[in-house]
KOLZAMI-465505 format. One record per residue (C-alpha): residue number from 1; residue in three letters; x, y, z. Coordinates in nm, 2 decimals, padded with zeros to 4 digits. Layout:
% KOLZAMI-465505
ATOM_NUM_ALA_X_Y_Z
...
//
This chain:
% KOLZAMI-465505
ATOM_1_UNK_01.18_00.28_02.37
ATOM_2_UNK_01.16_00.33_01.96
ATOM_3_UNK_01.41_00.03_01.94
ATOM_4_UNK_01.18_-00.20_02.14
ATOM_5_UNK_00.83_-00.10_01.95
ATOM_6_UNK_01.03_-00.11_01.67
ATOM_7_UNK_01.09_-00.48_01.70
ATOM_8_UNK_00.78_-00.57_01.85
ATOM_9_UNK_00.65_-00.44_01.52
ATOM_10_UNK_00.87_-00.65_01.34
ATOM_11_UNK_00.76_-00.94_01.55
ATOM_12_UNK_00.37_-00.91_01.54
ATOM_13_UNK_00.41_-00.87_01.14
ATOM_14_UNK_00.65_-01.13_01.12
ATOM_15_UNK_00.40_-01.39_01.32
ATOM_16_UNK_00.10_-01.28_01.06
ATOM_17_UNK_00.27_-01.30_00.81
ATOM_18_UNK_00.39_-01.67_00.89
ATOM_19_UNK_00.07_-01.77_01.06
ATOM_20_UNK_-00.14_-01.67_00.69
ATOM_21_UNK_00.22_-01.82_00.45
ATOM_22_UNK_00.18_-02.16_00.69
ATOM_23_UNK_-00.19_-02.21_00.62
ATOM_24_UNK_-00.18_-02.12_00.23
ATOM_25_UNK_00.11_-02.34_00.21
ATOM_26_UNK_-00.05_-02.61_00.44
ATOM_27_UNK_-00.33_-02.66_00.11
ATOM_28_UNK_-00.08_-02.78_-00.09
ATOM_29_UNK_00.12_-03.02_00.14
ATOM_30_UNK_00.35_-03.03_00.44
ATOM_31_UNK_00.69_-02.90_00.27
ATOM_32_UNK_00.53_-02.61_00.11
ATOM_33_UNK_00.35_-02.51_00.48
ATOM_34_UNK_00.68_-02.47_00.62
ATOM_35_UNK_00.79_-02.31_00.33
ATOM_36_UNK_00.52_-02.06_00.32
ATOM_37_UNK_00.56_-02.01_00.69
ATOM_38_UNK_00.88_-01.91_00.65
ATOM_39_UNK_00.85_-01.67_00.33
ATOM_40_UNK_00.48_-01.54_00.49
ATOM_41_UNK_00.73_-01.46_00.84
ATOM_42_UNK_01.02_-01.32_00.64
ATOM_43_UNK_00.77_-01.09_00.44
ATOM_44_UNK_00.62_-00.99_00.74
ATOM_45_UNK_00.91_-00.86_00.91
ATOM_46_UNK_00.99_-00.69_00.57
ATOM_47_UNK_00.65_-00.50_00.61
ATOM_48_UNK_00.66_-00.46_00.97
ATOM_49_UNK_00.99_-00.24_00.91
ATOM_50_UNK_00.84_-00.01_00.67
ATOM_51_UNK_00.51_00.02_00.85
ATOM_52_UNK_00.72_00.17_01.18
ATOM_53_UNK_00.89_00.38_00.92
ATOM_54_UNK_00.59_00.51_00.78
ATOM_55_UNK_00.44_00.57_01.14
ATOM_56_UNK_00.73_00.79_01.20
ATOM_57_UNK_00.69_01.02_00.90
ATOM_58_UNK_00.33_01.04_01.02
ATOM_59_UNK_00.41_01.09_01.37
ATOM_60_UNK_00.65_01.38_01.27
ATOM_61_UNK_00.41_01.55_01.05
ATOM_62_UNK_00.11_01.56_01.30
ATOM_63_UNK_00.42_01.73_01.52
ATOM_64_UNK_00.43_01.99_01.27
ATOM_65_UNK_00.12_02.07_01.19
ATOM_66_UNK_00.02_02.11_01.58
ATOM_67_UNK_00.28_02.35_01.60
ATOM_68_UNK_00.21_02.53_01.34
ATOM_69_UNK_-00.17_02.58_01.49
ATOM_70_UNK_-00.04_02.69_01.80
ATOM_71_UNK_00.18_02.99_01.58
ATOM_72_UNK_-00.09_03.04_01.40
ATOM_73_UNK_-00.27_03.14_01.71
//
């Protein structure tokens, strides 16, 4: 299951980030909107990566802290 939210994460980024590099580009002409697209997607996916990364860490700490309630008590 992580590998498939994983990449859906990837995915949704990677369309935003395309979808806002495609209409910035699109201002200046039809070259630079497919050029933009492609950086914007490519960026995207970058960010989409480290965002599931970061989830985890969180994920994992709120684990932690829980547990250490339930000790505590």
């Amino acid at each position: 299951m992580g590998r498939i939210k994983r990449a859906l994460g990837r995915a949704r980024y990677a369309a935003i980030g395309g979808a806002v590099g495609g209409a910035v580009g699109g201002l200046i002409s039809r070259n630079a909107a497919s050029t933009g697209a492609a950086m914007g997607a490519l960026l995207g996916a970058a960010l989409g990566e480290k965002r599931q990364d970061v989830d985890a860490v969180v994920e994992r700490v709120k684990e932690r802290g829980e547990q250490a309630t339930a000790d505590a008590d």
